[in-house]
N, C-alpha and C positions, 0 to 999 in steps of 0.2 A: 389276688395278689398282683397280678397283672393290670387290673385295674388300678390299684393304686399307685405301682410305679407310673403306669400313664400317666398319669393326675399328678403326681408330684413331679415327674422330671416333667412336663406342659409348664408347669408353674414357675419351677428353677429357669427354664430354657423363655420364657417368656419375659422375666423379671432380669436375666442376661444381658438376654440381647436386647432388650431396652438400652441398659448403661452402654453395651457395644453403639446403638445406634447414634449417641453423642457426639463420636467422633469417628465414623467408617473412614477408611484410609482411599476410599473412593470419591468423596466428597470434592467438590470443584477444589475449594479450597487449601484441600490437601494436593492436590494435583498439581498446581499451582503457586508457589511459596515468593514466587520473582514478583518484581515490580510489575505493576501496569504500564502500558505505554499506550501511547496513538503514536503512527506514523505517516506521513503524509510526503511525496515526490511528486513533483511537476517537472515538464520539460518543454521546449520551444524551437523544432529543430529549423522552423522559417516561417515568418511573417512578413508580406509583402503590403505596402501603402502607397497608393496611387491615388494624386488629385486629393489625400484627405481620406479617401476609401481603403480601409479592409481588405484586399482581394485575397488573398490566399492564407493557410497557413496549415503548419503539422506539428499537433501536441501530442501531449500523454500525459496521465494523471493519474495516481494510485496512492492506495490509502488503507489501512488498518489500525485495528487497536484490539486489546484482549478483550477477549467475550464481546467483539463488533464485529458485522461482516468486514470480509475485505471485500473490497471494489477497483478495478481498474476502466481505465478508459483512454482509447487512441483514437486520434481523429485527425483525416486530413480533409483540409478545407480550402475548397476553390474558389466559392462566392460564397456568403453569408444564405445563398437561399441554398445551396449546393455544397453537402457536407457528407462524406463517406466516416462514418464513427461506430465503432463496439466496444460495448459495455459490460465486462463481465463481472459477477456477484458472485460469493460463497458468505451464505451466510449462517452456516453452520460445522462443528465439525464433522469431516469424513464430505464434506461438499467440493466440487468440483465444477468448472464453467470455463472451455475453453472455445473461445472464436478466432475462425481463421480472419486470415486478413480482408477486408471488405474493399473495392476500388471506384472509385469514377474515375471519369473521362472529364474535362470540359467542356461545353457545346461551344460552336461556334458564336461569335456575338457576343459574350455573358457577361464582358467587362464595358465598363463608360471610356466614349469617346476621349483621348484618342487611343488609347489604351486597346480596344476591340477589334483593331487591326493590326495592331504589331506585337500585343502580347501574348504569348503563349506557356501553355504550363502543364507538365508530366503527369500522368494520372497521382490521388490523392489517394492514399490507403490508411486503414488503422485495423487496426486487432488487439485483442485484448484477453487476456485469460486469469482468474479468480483460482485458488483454491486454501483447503483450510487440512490438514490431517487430521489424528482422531484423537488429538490430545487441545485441537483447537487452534494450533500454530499457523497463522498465515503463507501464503505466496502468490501475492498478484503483480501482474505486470504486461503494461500497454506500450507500444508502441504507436506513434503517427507521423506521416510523411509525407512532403510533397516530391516526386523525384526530381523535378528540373522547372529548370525557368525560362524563356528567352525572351527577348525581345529584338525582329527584324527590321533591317535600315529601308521600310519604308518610303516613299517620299512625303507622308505623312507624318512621320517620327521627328525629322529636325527641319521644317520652315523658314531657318534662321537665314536672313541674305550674308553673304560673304566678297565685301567690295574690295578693289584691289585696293593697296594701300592702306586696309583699316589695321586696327588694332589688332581685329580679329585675325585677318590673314597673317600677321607677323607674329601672333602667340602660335599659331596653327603654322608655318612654315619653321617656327624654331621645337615644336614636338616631331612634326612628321617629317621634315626634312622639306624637300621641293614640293612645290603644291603645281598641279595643274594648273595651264594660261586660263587667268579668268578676263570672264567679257567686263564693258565696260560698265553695263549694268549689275554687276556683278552677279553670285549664284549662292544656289541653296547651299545649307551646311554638307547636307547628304551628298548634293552631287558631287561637292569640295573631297569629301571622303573617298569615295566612288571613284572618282578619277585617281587620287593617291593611290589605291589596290590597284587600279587597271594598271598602274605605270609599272607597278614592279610585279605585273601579271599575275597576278591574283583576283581574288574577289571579296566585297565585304560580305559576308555571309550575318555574322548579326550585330547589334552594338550589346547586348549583353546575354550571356549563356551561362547555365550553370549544373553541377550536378552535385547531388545535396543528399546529407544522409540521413540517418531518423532518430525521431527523438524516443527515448527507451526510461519509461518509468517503473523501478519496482521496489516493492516492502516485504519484506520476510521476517520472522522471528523463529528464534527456537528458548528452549528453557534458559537458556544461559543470555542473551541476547536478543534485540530489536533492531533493524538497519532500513533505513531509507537512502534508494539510491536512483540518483537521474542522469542520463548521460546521452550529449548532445552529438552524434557522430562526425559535425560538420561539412567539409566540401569545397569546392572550387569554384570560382563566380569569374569569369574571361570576358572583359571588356575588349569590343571594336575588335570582332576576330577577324582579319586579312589584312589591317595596318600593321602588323608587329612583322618580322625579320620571319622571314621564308612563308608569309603567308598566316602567318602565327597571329595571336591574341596583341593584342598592344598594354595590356595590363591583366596580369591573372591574381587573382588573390587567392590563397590557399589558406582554409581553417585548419586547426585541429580540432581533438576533439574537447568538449566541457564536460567535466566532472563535478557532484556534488555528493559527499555522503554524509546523512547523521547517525549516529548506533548508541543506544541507549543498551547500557552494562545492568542486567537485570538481578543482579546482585549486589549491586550498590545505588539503582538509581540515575548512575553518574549518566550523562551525555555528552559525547566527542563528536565532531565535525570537522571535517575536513573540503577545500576546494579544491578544483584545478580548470582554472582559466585556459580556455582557449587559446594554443601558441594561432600568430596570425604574420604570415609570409607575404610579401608584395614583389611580384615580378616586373620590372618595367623593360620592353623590349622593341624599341621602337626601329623603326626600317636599316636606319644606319647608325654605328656607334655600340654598338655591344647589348647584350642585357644586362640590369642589373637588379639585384633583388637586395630587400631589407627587410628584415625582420621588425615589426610594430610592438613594443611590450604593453601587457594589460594597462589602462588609463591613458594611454597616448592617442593623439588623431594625426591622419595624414590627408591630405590634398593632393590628390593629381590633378594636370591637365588646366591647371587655377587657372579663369578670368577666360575662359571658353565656357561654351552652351556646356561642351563634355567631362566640365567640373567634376568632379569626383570625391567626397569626402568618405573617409575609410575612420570610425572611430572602434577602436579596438575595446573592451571590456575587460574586468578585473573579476576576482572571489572575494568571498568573504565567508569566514565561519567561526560561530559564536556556541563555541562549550560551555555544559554548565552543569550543575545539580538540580534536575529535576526537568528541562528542557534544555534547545540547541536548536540551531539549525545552519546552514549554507547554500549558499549559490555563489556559481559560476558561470560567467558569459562570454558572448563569442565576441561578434562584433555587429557593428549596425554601418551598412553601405547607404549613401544619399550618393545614387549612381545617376551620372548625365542629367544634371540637374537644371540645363535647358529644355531638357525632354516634356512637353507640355504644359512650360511656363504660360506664364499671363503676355508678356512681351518677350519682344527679343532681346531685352537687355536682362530680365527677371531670371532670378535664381527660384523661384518658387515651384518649381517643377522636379521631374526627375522621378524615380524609384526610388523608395527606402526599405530597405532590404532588412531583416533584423536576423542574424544567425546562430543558434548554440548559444541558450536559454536552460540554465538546468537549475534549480533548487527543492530542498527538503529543509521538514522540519521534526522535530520529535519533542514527545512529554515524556515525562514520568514519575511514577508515584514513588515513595519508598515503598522498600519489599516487605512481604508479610513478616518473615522474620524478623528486622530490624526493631518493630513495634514489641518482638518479644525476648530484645535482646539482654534488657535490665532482669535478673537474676534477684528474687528477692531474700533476705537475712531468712535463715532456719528457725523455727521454733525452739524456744527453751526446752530443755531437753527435761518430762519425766520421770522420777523416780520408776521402777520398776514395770517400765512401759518397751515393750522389745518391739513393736512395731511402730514407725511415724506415719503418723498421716499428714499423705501434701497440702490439703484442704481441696485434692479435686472429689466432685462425688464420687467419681466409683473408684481410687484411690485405698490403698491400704487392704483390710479385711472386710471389709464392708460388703463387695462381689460377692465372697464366701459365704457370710454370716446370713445375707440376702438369699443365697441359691438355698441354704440349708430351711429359713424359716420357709421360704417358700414348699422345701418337701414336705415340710412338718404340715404344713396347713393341706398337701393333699392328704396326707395321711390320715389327718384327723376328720376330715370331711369324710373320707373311706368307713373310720373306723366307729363315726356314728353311727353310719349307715347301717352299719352290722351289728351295734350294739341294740339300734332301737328294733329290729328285725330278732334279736333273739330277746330279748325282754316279753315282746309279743306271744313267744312261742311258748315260754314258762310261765305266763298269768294264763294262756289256756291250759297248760296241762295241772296248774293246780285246781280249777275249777273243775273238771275232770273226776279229780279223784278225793273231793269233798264230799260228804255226804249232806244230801239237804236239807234243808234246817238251820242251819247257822253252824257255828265255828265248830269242831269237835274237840272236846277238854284234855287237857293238858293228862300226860300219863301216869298213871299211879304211880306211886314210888315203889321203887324194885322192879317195874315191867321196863319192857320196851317200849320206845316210841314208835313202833316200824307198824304199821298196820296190817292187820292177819291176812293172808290169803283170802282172795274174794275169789267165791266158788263160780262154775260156768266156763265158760271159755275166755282164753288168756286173751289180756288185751295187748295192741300195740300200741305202746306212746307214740307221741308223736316227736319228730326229729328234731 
C-alpha cells in the first residue's frame, strides 16, 4: 500500500508542478514587471587646449541598463600619454567593484614649448565604483579631477614689446592705472606687469591660477525608477594675481556648479530631464577704483582686458533638456575661458594664442521600453456563458479544474500499474495450485447428480497450499 501511494502521489506531484513550473513567481520576468531602460552620465569637470594640444583634463562616465552590467569610469588626465583612470564593473547581481581614488603627478617637461615652462598642474585623480543588488538594481559612480591649474609670469610667457606712446601702453595704463617709466626702446609685456606689482608692493605671482572641482557621474535604479545624473562641482580660475587691489587677483571668475538629470518613471515608460547651468560670477579689481563684479547669464560672452596680448574672453554656457516617452536626455555647461590670448601667439599683434580653458561639462541620457504590464493591459470580452457549466475556464492551461482532474488521473494510473502488479502475481499462484490438485490424466468429470463436487479426503499427510 505504501507502494502505491508512492507511485501515485510521484505521479500527481510530478504532473503538478510541471503546470507550477509555467509560471514560478521567481522567474526574472516575474521579478521584474517595470520598463527596461539604459542609462548613460558624462561629466567634464576641465579641459585645457594649448597651441591646438589636448593637455589636461578630468571626466567621468557611467552607464547601466536592466539585465546589463553597470560600468563607471573617472579619469584625470595630464597629457594624452599620462592618464590616472578606474574603471569599475558589476556585472551581475549581488556584484560589487569599488576603487579608490588613483593619482598622478605631472613630470617635469611633459607639455610643448612654451607651455613647459610656465605651465603647471595639480595632480589628476579618478575613482570609480560599480555595484548591482540581488534583485539586479544598479549603482555606479565615477568621479575625475584635475585639482588646479597655473600658469607663471615667466619671461617667456609674454614677449610682447610695450613702447611708450603705443596703443598698447594707453589700453594697459587705462586697466592698470600708472604704468612704470618705459625706456625708449621700449619693454616686455611681463616686465610692464612686474613693475605695476612692484609699485604698489607686491608681486606678480602667476597670470592664471585656479582651483577646480570634480566631475561626479552616476546611474541608479530601483523597481519604481531609473535616474542618470552628472554633476560638475566647478571652481575659481584668478587672472594676473598681484595687479588687483591689496595684492589681489585683477580678475577672478567664479563657477557654480552644472547639473544634469534624466529619470525614466518605470511604470509608465515616461522620461523627465532636467538642467541647471552653471551660475558664472566675474570679479574685476583692478589697483585703483573699486571692485566690481557681474554676473554673466547662460549664452552670453564677456571680454576683458580687449585689444591687449591679456585679452580674455569668458563665454558662459546654457542647459538644455528634452522629455519624452520612451527617451530624454540633458546637459548643462559651465563655461569656456580663451584666457591671455597673446600668451604664445604667432606675433605680437596675433590673437591666436592663449589657454582655453573649458569648465562644468555635465549630460545624461536615458531610454525606455514600455512595461511589462502595459502589453497586458487590454482585458479581454468573457466567454458566453454555458448552460449548466459552474466552473469557467480562462483558456490558461492549468486554469479551472484541469490541475485537479490531472493530479487525480495521474493517481489512478499509479494505482493501476500497482494493481496489475498484484493481480498477475496472484493469478500465478492459483493456475499452480489447480494443477496441484488435479489428478493426472486429464480433466476430472463433472459430479453426479445429488453428490458433491468437493473432492473426498486424500489419505497420507495433510498438505499445505500454497499462499
Amino acid at each position: 500500500m505504501r507502494r502505491l501511494l508512492r507511485v501515485g502521489s510521484a505521479g500527481a506531484l510530478t504532473l503538478f508542478g510541471t503546470g507550477l513550473g509555467l509560471a514560478l513567481p521567481g522567474s526574472p520576468a516575474a521579478a521584474d514587471a517595470g520598463a527596461q531602460y539604459t542609462l548613460e552620465a558624462s561629466g567634464q569637470a576641465l579641459k585645457i587646449t594649448a597651441g591646438g594640444t589636448s593637455l589636461a583634463g578630468g571626466s567621468s562616465t557611467a552607464s547601466a541598463g536592466l539585465n546589463q552590467p553597470a560600468t563607471a569610469t573617472g579619469a584625470g588626465e595630464l597629457t594624452p600619454a599620462l592618464t590616472s583612470s578606474q574603471t569599475a564593473t558589476a556585472s551581475s547581481p549581488a556584484a560589487s567593484q569599488v576603487l579608490q581614488p588613483a593619482c598622478a603627478a605631472p613630470p617635469a617637461g611633459s607639455f610643448p614649448a612654451p607651455f613647459n615652462s610656465i605651465l603647471g598642474l595639480g595632480v589628476a585623480c579618478g575613482s570609480a565604483s560599480a555595484s548591482q543588488d540581488a534583485n539586479g538594481y544598479p549603482n555606479a559612480t565615477a568621479t575625475g579631477q584635475v585639482t588646479s591649474l597655473s600658469v607663471s609670469p615667466s619671461a617667456s610667457a609674454l614677449p610682447i614689446p610695450v613702447n611708450p606712446g603705443s596703443a598698447l601702453s594707453s589700453t594697459l595704463q587705462t586697466v592698470l592705472g600708472s604704468l612704470p617709466p618705459l625706456p625708449a626702446g621700449g619693454s616686455t609685456l611681463i616686465t610692464v606687469l612686474q613693475g605695476v606689482a612692484a609699485a604698489a608692493n607686491t608681486n606678480l605671482t602667476s597670470l592664471v591660477s585656479s582651483s577646480l572641482g570634480a566631475s561626479t557621474s552616476t546611474v541608479t535604479a530601483t523597481g519604481a525608477t531609473a535616474t542618470a545624473t552628472a554633476i560638475d562641482a566647478g571652481g575659481t580660475i584668478s587672472l594676473l594675481t598681484g595687479l588687483g587691489s591689496g595684492g589681489g587677483p585683477l580678475v577672478t571668475v567664479t563657477l557654480g556648479q552644472a547639473q544634469a538629470i534624466t529619470t525614466v518613471d518605470r511604470s509608465t515608460g515616461n522620461v523627465t530631464a532636467a538642467d541647471t547651468p552653471a551660475t558664472v560670477g566675474v570679479t574685476v579689481d583692478p589697483p585703483v577704483g573699486g571692485a566690481q563684479t557681474v554676473d554673466i547669464a547662460p549664452g552670453q560672452t564677456q571680454t576683458l582686458l580687449s585689444g591687449t596680448p591679456l585679452q580674455t574672453t569668458i563665454a558662459v554656457g546654457s542647459g538644455t533638456a528634452t522629455p519624452g516617452k520612451g527617451s530624454g536626455s540633458a546637459s548643462a555647461s559651465g563655461l569656456t575661458i580663451d584666457a591671455l590670448e597673446g600668451l604664445g601667439a604667432s606675433s605680437p599683434t596675433a590673437t591666436d594664442g592663449g589657454i582655453d580653458i573649458e569648465l562644468a561639462t555635465a549630460t545624461t541620457s536615458a531610454t525606455a521600453s514600455a512595461p511589462v504590464t502595459a502589453a497586458a493591459s487590454v482585458t479581454p470580452a468573457p466567454p458566453a456563458a454555458v448552460p449548466n457549466v459552474t466552473t469557467v475556464h480562462t483558456g490558461e492551461p492549468w486554469a479551472g479544474p484541469l490541475p485537479i482532474a490531472l493530479m487525480g488521473l495521474s493517481m489512478l494510473a499509479g494505482l493501476a500499474v500497482v494493481a496489475r502488479r498484484r493481480l498477475v502475481s496472484l493469478t500465478s499462484r492459483l493456475h499452480l495450485l489447480a494443477r496441484r490438485v488435479t489428478p493426472t490424466g486429464g480433466q476430472p468429470p463433472g459430479p453426479a447428480s445429488g453428490t458433491s463436487s468437493v473432492p473426498p479426503p486424500v489419505s497420507g499427510p495433510a498438505r499445505r497450499l500454497p499462499n
